[in-house]
SEROMI-5173 format. One line per 2 residues: number of its first residue (from 1); their letters; for each residue x, y, z of N, C-alpha, C. Coordinates in Angstrom, 2 decimals. Layout:
<rs>
NUM	a	X Y Z X Y Z X Y Z | ...
</rs>
This chain:
<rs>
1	xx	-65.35 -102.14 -179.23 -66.46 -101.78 -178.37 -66.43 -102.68 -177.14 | -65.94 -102.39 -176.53 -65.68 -102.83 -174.71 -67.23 -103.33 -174.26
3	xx	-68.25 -102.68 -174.45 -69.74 -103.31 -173.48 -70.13 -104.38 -174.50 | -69.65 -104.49 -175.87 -69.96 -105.76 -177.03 -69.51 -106.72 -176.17
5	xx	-68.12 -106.28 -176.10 -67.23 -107.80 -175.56 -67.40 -108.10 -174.64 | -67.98 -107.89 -173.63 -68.20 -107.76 -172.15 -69.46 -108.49 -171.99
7	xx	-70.55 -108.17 -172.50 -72.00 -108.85 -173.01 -71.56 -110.19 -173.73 | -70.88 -110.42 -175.03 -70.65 -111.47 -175.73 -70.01 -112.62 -174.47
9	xx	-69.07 -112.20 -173.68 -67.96 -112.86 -173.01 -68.82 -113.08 -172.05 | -69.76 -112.61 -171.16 -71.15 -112.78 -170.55 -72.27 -113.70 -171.09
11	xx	-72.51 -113.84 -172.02 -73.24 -114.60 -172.83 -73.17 -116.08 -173.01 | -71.77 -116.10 -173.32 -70.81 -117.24 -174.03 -71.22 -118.66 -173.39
13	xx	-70.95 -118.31 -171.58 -71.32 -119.73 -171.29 -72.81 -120.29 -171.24 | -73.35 -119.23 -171.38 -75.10 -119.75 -171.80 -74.90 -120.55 -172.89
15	xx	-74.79 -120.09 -174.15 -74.71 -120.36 -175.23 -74.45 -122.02 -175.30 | -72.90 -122.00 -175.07 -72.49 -123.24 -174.65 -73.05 -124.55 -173.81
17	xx	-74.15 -123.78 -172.83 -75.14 -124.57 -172.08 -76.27 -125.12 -172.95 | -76.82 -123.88 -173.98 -77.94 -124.46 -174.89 -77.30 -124.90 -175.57
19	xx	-75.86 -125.25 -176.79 -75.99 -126.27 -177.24 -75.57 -127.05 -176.48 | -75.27 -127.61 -175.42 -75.23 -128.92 -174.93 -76.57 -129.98 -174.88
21	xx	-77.25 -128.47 -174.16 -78.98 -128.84 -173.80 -79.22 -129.61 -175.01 | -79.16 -128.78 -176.19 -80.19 -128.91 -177.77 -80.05 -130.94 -178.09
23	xx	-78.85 -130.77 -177.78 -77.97 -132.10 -178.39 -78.89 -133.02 -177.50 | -79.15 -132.89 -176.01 -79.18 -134.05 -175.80 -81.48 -134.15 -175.74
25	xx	-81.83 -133.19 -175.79 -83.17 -132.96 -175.96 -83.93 -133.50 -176.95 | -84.92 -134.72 -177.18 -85.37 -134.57 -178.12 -87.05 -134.68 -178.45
27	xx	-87.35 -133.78 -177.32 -88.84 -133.97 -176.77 -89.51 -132.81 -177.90 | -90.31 -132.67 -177.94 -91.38 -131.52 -178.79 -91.14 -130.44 -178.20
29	xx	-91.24 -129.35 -179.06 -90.48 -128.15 -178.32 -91.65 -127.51 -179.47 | -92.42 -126.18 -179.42 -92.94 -125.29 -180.03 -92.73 -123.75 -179.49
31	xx	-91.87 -123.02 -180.58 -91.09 -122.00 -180.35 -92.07 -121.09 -181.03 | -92.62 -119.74 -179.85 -92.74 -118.81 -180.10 -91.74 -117.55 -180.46
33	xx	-91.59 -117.50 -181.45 -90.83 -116.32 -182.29 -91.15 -114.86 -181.77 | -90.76 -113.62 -181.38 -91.22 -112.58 -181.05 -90.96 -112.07 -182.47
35	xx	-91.86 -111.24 -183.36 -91.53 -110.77 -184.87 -91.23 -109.66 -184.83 | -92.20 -108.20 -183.78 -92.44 -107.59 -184.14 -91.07 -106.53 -184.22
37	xx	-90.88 -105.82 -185.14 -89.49 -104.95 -184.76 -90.16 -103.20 -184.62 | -91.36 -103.00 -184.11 -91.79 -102.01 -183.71 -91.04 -101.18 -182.75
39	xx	-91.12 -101.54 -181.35 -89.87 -100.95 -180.42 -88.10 -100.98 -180.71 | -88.20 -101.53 -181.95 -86.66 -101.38 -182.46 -86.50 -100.19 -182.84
41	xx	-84.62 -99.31 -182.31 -84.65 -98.46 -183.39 -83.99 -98.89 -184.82 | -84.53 -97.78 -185.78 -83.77 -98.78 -187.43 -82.65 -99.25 -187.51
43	xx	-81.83 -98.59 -186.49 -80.42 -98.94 -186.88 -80.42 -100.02 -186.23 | -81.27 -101.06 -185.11 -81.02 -102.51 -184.96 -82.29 -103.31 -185.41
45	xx	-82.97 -103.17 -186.38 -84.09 -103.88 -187.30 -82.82 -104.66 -187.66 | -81.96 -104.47 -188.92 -81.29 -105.99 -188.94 -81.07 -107.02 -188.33
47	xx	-80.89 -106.40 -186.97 -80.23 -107.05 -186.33 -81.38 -108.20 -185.70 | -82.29 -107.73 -185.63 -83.59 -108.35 -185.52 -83.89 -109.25 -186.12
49	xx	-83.42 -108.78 -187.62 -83.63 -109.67 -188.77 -83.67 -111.26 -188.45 | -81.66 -110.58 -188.05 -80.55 -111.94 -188.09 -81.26 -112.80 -187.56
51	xx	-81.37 -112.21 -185.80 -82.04 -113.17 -184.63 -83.42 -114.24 -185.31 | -84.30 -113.48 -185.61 -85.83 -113.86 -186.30 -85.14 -115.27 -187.52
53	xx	-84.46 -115.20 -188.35 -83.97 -115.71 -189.10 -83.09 -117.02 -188.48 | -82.18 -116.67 -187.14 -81.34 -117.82 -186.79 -82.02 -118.61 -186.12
55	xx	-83.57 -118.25 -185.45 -84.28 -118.87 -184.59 -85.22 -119.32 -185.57 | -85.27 -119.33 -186.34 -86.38 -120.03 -187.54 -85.02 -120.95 -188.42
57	xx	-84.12 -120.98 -188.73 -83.16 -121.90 -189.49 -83.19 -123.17 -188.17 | -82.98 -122.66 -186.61 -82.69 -123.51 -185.90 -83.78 -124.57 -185.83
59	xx	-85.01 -123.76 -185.84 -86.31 -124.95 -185.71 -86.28 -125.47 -187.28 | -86.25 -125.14 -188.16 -86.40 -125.92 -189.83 -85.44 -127.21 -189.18
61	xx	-84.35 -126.79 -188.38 -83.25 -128.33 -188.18 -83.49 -129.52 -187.86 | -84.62 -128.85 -186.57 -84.88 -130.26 -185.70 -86.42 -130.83 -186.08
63	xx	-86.37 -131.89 -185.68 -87.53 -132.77 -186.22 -88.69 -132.61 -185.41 | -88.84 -132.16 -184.59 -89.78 -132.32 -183.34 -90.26 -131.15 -183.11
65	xx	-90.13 -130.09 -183.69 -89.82 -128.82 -183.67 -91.28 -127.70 -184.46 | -91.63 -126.91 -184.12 -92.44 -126.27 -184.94 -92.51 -124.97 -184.30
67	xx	-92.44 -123.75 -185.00 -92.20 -122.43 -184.54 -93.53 -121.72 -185.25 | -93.20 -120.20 -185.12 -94.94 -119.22 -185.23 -93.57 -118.08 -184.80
69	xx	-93.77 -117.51 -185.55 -93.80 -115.80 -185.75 -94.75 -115.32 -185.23 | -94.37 -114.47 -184.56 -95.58 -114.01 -183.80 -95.42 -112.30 -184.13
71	xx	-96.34 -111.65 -183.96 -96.29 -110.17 -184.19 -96.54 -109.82 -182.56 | -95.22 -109.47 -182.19 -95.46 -109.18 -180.69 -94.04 -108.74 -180.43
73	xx	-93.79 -108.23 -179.79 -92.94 -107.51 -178.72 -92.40 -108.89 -178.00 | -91.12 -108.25 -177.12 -90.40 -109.56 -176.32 -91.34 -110.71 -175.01
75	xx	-92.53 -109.63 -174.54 -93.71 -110.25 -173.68 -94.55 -110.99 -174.36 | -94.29 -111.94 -175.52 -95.52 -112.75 -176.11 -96.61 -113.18 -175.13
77	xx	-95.89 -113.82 -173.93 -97.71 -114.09 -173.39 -98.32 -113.01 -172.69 | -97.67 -112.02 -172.77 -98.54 -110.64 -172.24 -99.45 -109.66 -173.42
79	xx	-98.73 -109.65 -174.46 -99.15 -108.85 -175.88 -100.13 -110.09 -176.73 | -99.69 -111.54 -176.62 -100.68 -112.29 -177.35 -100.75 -113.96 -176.83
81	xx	-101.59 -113.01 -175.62 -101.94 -114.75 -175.26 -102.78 -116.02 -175.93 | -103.41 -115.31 -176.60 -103.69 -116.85 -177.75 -102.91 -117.72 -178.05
83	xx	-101.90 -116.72 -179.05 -100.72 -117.48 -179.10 -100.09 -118.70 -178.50 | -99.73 -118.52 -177.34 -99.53 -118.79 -176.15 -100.40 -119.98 -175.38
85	xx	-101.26 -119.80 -175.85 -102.92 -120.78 -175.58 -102.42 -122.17 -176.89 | -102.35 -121.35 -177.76 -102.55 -122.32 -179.12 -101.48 -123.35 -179.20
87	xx	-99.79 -122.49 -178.39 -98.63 -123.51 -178.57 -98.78 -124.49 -177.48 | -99.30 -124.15 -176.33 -99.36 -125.07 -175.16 -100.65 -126.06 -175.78
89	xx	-102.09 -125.70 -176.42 -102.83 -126.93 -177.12 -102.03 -127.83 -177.82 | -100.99 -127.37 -178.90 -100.43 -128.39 -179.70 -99.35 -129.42 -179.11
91	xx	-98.89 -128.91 -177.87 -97.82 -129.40 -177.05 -98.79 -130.53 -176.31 | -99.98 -130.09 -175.64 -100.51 -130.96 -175.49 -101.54 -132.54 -176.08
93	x	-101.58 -132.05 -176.90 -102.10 -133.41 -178.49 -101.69 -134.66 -178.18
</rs>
């Protein structure tokens, strides 16, 4: 699939940028999760899964770290600004 590889090979040096970033970061970070797989079609809910899953293993890693699932679509501070309210209160503490 040619637009996979093309996207992946597009991607790649981001990737490579956040882990450099991750490594050298070690300030408080609170990660809003987008959960909802509503606008998914079924055939990429797994795939959703994965993401939801690799972005919650990544915060269990780090120490400084605390995440929220959120039931929302990719616009969290547009669909649930509380949310959004609540991670910037704890950031601020």
């Amino acid at each position: 699939n040619y637009a996979a590889e093309d996207e992946f090979a597009a991607m790649l040096p981001t990737m490579y940028q956040a882990e450099e970033s991750d490594k050298k970061y070690n300030g408080t970070t609170y990660l809003l999760i987008a959960g909802s797989d509503d606008e998914w079609k079924d055939f990429e809910k797994p795939l959703k899964k994965i993401w939801v899953d690799e972005l919650t293993n990544w915060a269990k890693q780090k120490e400084n770290v605390n995440y929220e699932i959120v039931e929302s679509g990719h616009f969290i501070q547009r669909e649930k600004p509380g949310s959004v309210i609540t991670a910037l209160q704890h950031l601020t503490k």
